[in-house]
KOLPASE-617893 format. One line per 10 residues: number of its first residue (from 1); their letters; for each residue x, y, z of N, C-alpha, C, CB. Coordinates in steps of 0.001 Angstrom, whole numbers. Glycine has a CB too. Example, Ala and Ser with C-alpha at 12.3 -4.5 7.8 and 13.67 -1.06 7.14 Angstrom:
BEGIN
1> AS> 13190:-5690:7800:12300:-4500:7800:13200:-3300:7800:11308:-4473:9046; 12850:-2250:7080:13670:-1060:7140:12900:30:7870:14084:-598:5725
***
This chain:
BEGIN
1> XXXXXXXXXX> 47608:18218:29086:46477:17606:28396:45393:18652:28201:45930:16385:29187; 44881:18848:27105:43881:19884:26559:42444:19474:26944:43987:20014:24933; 41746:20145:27479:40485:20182:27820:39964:19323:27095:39896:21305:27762; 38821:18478:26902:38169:18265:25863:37001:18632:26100:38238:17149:25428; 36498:20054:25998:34739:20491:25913:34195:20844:24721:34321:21741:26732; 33958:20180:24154:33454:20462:22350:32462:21945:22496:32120:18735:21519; 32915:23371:21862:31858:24396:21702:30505:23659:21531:32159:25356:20442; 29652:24671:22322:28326:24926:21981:27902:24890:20864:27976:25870:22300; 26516:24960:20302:25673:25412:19223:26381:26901:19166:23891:25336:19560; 26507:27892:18182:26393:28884:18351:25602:29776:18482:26768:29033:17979
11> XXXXXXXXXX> 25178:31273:19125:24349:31898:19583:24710:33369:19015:24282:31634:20991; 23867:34374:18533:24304:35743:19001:24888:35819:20109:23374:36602:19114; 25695:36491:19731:27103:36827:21153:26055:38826:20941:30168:36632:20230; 26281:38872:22605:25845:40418:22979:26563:41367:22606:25753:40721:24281; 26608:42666:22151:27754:43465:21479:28443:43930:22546:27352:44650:20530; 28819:43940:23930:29723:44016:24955:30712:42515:25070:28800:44341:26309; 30622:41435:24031:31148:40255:24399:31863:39854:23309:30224:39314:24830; 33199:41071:23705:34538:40838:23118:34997:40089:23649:35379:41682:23019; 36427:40312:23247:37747:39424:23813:37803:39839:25100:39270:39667:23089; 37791:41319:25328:37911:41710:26664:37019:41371:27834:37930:42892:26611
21> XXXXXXXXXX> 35785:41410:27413:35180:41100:28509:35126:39463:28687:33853:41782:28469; 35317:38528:27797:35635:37083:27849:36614:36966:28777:36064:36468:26574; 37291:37667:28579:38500:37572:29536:38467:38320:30668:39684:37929:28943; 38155:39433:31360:37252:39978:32700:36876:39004:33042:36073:40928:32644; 35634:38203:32118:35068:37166:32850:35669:35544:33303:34004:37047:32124; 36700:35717:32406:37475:33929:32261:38171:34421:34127:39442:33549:30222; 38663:35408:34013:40101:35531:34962:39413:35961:36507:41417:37045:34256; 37642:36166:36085:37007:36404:37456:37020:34777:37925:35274:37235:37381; 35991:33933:37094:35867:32616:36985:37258:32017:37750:35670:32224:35398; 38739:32036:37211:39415:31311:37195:40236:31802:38784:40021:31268:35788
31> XXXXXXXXXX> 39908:32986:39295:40716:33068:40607:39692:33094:41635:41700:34367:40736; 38160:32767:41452:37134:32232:42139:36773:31576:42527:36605:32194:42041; 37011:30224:41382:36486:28541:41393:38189:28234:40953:34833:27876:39873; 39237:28306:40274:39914:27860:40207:39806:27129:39147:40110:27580:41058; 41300:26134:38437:41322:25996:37353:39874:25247:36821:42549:25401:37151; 39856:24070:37321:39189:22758:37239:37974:23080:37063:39317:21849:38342; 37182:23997:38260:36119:24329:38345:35071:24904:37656:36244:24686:38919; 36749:25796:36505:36048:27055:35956:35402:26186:34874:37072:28476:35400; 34016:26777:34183:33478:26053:33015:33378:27209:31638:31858:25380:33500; 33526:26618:30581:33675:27549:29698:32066:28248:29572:34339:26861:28331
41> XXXXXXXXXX> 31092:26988:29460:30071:27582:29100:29695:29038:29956:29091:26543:29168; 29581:28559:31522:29770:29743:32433:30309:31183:32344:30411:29341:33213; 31249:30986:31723:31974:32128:31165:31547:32701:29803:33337:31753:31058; 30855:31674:28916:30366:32686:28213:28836:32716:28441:30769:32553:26796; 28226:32312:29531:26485:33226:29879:27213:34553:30273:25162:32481:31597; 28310:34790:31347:28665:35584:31958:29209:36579:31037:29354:35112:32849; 29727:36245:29542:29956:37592:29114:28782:37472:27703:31859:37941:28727; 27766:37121:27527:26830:37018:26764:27291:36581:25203:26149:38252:26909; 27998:35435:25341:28287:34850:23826:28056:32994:24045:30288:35354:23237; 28544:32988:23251:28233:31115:22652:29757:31078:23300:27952:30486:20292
51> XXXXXXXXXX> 29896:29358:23406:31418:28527:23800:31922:28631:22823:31560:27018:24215; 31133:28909:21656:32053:28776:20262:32629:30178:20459:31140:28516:18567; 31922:31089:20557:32928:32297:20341:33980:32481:21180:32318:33507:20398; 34484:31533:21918:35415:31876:22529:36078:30823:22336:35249:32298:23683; 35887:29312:21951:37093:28295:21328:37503:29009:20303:36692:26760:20783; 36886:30248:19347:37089:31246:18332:38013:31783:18605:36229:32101:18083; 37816:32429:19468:39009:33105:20295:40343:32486:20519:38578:33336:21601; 40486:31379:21235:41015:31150:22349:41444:29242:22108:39812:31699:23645; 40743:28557:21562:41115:27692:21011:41004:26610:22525:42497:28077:20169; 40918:26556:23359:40712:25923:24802:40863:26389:25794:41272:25065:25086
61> XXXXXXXXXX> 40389:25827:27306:40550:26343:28541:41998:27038:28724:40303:25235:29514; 42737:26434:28607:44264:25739:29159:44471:27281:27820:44974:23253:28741; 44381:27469:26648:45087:28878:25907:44125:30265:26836:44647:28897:23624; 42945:30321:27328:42509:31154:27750:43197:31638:29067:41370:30861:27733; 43424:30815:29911:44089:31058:30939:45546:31460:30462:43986:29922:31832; 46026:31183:29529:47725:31312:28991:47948:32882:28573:48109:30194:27375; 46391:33229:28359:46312:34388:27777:45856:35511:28997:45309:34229:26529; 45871:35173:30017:46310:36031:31108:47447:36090:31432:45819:35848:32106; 47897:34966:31298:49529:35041:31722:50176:35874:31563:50318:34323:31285; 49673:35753:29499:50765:36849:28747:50036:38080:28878:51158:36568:27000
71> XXXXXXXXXX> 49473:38275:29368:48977:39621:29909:50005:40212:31072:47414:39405:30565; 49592:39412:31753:50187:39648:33224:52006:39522:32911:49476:38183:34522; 52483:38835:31774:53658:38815:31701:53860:40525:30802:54134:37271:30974; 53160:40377:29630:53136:41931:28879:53162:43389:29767:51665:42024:28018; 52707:43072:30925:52738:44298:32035:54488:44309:32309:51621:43863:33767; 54532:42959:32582:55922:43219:33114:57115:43650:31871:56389:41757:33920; 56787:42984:30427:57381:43276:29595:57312:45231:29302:56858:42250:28593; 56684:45657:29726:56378:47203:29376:57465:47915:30430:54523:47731:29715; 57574:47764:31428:58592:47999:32314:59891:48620:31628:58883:46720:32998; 60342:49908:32395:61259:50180:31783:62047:51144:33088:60802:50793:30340
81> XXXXXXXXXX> 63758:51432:32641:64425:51941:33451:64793:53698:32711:65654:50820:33739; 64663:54363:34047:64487:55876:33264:65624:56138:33915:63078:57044:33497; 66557:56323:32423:67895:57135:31993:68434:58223:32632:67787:57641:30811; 67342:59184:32695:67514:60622:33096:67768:60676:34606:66222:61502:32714; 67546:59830:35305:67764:59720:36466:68496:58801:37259:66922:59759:36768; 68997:59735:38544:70474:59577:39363:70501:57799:39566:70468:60611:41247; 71512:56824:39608:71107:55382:39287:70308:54650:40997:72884:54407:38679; 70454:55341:41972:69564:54641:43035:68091:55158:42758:70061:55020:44655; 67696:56448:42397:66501:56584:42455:65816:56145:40893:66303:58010:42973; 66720:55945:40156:66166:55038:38957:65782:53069:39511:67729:55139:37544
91> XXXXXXXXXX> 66808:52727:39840:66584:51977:40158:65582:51164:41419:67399:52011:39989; 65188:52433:42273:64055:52122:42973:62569:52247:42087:64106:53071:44201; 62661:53302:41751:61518:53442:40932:61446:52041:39904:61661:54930:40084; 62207:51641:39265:61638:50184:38409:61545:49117:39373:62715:49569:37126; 62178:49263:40464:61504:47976:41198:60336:48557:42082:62664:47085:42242; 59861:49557:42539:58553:49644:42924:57694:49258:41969:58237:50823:43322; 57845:49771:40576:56924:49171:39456:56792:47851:39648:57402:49355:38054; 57890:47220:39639:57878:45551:39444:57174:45242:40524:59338:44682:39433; 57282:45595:41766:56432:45540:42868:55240:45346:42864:56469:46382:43437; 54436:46455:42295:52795:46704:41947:52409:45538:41261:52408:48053:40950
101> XXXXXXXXXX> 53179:44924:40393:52604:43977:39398:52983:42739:39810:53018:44191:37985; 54271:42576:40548:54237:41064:41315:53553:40798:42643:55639:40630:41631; 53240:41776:43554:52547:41573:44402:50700:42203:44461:53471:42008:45325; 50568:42152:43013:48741:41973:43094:48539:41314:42855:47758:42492:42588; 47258:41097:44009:46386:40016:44266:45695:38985:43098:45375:40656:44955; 45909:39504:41831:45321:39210:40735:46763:38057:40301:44870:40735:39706; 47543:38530:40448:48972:37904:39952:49384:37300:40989:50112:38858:39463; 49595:37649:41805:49379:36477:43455:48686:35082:42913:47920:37300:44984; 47325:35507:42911:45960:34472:42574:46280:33495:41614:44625:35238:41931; 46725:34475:40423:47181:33698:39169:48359:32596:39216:47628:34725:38190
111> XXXXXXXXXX> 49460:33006:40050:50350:32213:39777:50368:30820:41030:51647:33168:39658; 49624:31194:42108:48715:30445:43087:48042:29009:42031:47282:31739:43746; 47268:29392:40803:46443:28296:40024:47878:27555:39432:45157:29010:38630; 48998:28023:38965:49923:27848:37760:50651:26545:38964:51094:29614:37053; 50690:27116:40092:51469:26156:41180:50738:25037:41523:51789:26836:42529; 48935:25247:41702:48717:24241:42046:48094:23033:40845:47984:24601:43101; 48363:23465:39304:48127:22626:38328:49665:22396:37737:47003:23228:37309; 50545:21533:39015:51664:21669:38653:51833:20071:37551:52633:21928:40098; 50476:19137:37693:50652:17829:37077:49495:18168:35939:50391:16371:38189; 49734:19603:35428:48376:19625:33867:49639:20005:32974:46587:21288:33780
121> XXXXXXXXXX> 50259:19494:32672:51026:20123:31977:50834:21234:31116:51432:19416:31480; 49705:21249:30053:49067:22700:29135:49835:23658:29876:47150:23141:29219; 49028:23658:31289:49190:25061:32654:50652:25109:32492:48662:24655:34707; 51083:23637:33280:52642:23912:33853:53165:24878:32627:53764:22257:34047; 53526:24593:31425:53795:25052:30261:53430:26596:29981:53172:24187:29412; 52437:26264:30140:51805:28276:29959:52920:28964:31458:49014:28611:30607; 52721:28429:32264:53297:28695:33818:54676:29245:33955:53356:27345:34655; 55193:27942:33079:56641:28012:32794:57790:29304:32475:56642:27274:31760; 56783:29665:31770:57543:31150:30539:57294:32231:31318:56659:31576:28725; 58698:32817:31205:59397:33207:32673:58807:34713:32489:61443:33044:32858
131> XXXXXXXXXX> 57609:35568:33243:57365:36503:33185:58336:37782:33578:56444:36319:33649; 58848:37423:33752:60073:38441:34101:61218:38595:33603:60478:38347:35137; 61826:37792:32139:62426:37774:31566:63346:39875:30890:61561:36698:30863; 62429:40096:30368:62241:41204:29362:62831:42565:31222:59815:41240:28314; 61832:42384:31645:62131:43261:32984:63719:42673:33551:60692:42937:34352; 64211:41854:33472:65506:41521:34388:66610:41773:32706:65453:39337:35415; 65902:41901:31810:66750:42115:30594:67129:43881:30995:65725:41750:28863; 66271:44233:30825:65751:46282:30440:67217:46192:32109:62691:47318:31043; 67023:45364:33156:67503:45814:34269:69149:45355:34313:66576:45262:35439; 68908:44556:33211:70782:44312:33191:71674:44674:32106:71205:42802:33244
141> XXXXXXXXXX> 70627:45180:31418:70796:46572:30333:71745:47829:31167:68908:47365:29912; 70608:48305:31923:70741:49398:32757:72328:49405:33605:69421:49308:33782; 71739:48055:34201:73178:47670:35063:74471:47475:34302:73027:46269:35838; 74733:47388:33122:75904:47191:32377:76263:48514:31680:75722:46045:31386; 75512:49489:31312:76074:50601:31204:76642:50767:32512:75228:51606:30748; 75979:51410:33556:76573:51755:34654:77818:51266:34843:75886:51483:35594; 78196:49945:34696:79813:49459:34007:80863:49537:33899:80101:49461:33303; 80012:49449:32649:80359:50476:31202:80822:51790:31392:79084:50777:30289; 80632:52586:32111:81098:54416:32530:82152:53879:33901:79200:55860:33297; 82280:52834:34371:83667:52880:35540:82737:53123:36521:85097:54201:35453
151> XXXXXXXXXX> 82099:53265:37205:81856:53713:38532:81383:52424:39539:80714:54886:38436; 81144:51084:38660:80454:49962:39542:80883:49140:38928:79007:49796:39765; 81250:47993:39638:81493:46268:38665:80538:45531:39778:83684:45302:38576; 79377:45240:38864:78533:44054:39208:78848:42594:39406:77728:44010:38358; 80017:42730:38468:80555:41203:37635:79389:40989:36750:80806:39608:38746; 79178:39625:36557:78084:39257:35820:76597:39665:35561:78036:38353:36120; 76490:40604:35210:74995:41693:35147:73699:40976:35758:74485:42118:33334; 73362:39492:34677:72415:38955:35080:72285:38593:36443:72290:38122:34413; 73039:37862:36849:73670:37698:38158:72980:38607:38889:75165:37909:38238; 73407:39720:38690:73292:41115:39907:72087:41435:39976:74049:42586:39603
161> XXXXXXXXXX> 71250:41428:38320:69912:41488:38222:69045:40640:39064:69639:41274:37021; 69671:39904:39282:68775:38621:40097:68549:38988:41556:69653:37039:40131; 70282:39300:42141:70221:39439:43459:69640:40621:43869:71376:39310:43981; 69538:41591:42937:68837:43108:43105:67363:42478:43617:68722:44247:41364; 66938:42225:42799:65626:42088:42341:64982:40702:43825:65718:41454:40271; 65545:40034:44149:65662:38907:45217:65644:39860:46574:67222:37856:45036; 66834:40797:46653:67002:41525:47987:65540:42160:48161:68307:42747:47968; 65094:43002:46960:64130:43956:47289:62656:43072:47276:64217:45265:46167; 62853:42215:46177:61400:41836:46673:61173:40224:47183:60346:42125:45364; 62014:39477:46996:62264:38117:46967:61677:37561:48102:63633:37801:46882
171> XXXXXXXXXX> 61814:38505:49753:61063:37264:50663:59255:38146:50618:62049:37061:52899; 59186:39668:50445:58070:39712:50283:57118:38533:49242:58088:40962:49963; 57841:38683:48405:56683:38179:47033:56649:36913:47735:57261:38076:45030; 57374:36072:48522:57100:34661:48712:56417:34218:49841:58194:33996:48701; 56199:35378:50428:55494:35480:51710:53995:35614:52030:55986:36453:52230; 54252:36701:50386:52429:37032:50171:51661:35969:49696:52033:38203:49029; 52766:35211:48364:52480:33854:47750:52170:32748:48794:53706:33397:46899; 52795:32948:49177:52502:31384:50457:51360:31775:51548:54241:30949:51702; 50846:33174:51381:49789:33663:52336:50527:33482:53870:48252:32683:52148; 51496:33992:54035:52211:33734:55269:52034:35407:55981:54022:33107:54915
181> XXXXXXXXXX> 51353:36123:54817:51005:37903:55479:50279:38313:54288:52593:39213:55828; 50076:39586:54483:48808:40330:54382:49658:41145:53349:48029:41126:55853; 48587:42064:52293:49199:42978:51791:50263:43956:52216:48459:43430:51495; 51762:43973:51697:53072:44846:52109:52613:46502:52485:54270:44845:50643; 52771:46908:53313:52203:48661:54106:52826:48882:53204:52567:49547:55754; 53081:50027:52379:53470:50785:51400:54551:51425:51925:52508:51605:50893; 54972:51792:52997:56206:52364:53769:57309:51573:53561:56024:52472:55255; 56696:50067:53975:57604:49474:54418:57791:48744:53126:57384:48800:55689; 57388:48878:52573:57984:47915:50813:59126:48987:50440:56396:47830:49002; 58616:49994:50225:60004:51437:50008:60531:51624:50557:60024:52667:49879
191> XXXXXXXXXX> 60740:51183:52200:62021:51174:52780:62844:49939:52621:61885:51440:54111; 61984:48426:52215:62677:47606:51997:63112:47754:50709:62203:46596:52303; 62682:48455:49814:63394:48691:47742:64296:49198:48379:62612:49904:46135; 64127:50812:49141:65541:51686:49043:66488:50939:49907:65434:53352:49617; 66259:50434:51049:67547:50012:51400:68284:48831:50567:67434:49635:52756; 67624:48222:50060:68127:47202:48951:69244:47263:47716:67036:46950:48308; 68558:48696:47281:68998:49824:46221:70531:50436:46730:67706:51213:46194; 70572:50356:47897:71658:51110:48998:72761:50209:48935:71129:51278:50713; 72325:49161:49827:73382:48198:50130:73857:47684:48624:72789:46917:51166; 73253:47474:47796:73239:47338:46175:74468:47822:45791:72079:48162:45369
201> XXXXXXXXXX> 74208:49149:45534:75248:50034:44663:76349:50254:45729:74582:51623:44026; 76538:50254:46624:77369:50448:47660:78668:49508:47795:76555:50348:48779; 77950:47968:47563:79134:46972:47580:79563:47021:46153:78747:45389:48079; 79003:47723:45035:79491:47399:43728:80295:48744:43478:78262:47029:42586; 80515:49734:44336:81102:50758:43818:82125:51042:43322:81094:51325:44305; 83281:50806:42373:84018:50718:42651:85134:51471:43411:83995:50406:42018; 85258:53145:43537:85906:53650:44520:85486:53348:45735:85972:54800:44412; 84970:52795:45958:84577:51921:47559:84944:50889:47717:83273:51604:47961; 85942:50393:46622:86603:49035:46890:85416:48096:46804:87406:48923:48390; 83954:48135:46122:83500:46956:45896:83814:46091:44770:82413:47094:45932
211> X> 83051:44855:44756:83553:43810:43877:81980:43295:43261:84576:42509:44819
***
């Protein structure tokens, strides 16, 4: 269900009160006070424009917040697996990336609001669309050449993409999400990728008799 806050009168908007800083300010607002709380007008004293310039923008609460999402999803869509390198230390390196961006606090926070407006549907909906799509694509890309040249059978790529991606980060990310611990020590996240990365390619090898 869509907000119903009819824009303001309109006002000179301040020449720092783009899209960007509307949004600095929506996504301070929204992991501060939370969905409900946040008010549009608030958000635009805070970046010096009218409500209109940002229903301009943004068309309602519920698309402004959607439009972090796809932010926060576009990070992950940029993600990529580098070729040139040996396939465990390629493959650690894209999941440390994926790391940085699923376990900040900003994306923590964010998907924290998406869970607990699980009966707004707008949210659920914005919520829904699977930020990690494009990244578990690029990664079962990767994984099917490898294949593809004889040296590993994954079986089903996606599949493998999943359990990769589950081993290395799967109980962190749900741990931080549920606030059950504190930010991951940086040691110990890269010893939990590489050994992940290990046991990984190891059971899929195929002169190692994996399957």
């Amino acid at each position: 269900m869509t907000t119903a806050e009819p824009p303001a009168e309109d006002t000179p908007c301040a020449a720092p009160a783009t899209k960007r800083v509307i949004l600095e300010r929506a996504q301070a607002s929204f992991l501060g006070h939370g969905f409900h709380a946040t008010r549009m007008d608030v958000i635009a004293r805070e970046a010096g424009c009218s409500k209109k310039t940002i229903y301009k923008f943004f068309g309602s609460k519920e698309a402004l917040f959607g439009e972090l999402l796809r932010q926060l999803r576009q990070e992950m869509l940029d993600l990529s697996i580098d070729p040139t390198l040996g396939e465990a230390e390629a493959l650690r390196r894209f999941l440390y990336d994926m790391s940085r961006i699923m376990l900040r606090d900003t994306s923590l926070a964010l998907t924290r609001i998406v869970m607990s407006e699980a009966g707004n549907e707008s949210v659920s909906q914005q919520g829904a669309l699977d930020r990690s799509i494009r990244p578990r694509l690029a990664l079962e890309s990767y994984l099917n050449r490898l294949q593809q040249e004889g040296r590993y059978d994954f079986g089903v790529e996606s599949d493998a993409a999943r359990m990769l991606v589950g081993m290395a980060l799967g109980a962190f990310h749900h741990e931080t999400l549920l606030g059950l611990r504190a930010a991951i020590p940086e040691e110990e996240l890269r010893q939990r990728i590489s050994a992940a990365v290990s046991i990984f390619l190891r059971g899929a090898r195929v002169d190692a008799g994996g399957a």
